[in-house]
Kinemage of the C-alpha trace (Angstrom):
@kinemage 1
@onewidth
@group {chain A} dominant
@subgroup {mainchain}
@vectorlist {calphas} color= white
{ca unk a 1} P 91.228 108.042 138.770
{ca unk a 2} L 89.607 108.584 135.625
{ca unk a 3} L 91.654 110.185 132.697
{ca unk a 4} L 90.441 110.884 128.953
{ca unk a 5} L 93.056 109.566 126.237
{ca unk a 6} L 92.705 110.468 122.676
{ca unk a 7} L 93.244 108.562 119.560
{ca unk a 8} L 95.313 109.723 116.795
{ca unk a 9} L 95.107 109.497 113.107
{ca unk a 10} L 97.328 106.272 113.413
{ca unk a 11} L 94.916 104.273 116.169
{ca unk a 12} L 97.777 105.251 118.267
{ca unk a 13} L 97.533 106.558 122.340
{ca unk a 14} L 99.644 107.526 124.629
{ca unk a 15} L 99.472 106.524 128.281
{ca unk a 16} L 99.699 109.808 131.019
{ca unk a 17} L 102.936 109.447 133.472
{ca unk a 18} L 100.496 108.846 136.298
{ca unk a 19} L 99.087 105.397 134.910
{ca unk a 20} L 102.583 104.087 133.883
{ca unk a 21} L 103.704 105.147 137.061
{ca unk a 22} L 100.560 103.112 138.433
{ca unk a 23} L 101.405 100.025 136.593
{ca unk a 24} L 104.896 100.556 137.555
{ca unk a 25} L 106.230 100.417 133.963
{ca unk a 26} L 109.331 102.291 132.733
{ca unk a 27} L 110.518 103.248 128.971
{ca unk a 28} L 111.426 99.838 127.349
{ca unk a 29} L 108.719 97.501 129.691
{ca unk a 30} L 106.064 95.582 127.610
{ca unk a 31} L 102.287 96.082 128.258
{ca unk a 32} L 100.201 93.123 127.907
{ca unk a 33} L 96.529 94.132 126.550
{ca unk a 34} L 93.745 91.987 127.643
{ca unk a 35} L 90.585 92.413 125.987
{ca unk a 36} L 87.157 92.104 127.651
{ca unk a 37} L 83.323 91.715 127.082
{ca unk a 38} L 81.599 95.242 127.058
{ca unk a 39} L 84.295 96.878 124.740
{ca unk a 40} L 86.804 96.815 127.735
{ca unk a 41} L 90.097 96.379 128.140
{ca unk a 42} L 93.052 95.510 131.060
{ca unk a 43} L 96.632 96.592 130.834
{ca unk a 44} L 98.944 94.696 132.560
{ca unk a 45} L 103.018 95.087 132.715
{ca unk a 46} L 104.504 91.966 131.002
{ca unk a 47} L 106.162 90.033 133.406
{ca unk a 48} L 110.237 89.982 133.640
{ca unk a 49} L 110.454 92.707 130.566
{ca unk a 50} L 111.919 95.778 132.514
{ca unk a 51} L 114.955 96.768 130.585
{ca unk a 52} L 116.320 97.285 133.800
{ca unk a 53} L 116.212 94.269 135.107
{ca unk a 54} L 119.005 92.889 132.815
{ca unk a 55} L 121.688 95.092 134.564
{ca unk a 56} L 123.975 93.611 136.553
{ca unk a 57} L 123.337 90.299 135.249
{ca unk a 58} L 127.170 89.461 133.987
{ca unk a 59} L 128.183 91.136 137.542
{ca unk a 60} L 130.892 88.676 139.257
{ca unk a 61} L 131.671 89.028 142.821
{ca unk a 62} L 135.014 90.118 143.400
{ca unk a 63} L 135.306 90.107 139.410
{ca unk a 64} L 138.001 93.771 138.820
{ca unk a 65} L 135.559 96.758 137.367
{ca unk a 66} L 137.040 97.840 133.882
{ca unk a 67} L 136.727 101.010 132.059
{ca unk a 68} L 135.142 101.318 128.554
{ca unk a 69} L 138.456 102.067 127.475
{ca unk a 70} L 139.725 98.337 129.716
{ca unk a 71} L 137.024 97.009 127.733
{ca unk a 72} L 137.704 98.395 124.241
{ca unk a 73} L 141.660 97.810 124.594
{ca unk a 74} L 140.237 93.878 125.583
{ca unk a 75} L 137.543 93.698 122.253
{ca unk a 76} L 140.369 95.229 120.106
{ca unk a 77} L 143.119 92.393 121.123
{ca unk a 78} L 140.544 89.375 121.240
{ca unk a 79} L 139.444 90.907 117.320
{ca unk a 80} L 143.361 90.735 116.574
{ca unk a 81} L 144.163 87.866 117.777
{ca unk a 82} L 141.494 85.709 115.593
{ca unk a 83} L 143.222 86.498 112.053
């Protein structure tokens, strides 16, 4: 597949769907930018940088699920109780 990207005023480009798709990378994800002989360059996804991979990580088995409002009424009381 060969696409034609332009360059704006700002050296700035923007990468089609179908190529971040390709590289399997997602709004947030890091690119790491290799650069070659022969004015060439390879795009890789930076390993462990998917924003969604951090989801889940505080997750407890058999831990209760709380609300935001569980969660605010628990900020709001720990914030009190430090004065």
């Amino acid at each position: 597949m060969a696409t034609t990207l332009t360059v704006t005023a700002k050296g700035q480009i923007t990468l089609h769907k179908e190529a971040l798709n390709h590289l399997g990378v997602r709004p947030g994800d890091e690119l790491d930018i290799d650069l070659l002989p022969g004015g060439r360059l390879q795009l890789s996804p930076k390993p462990g940088t998917s924003a969604a991979s951090i989801f889940g990580v505080l997750a407890r088995p058999g831990a209760p699920h709380r609300s935001i409002q569980e969660l605010n009424q628990i900020s709001a009381s720990s914030w009190a109780d430090e004065e």
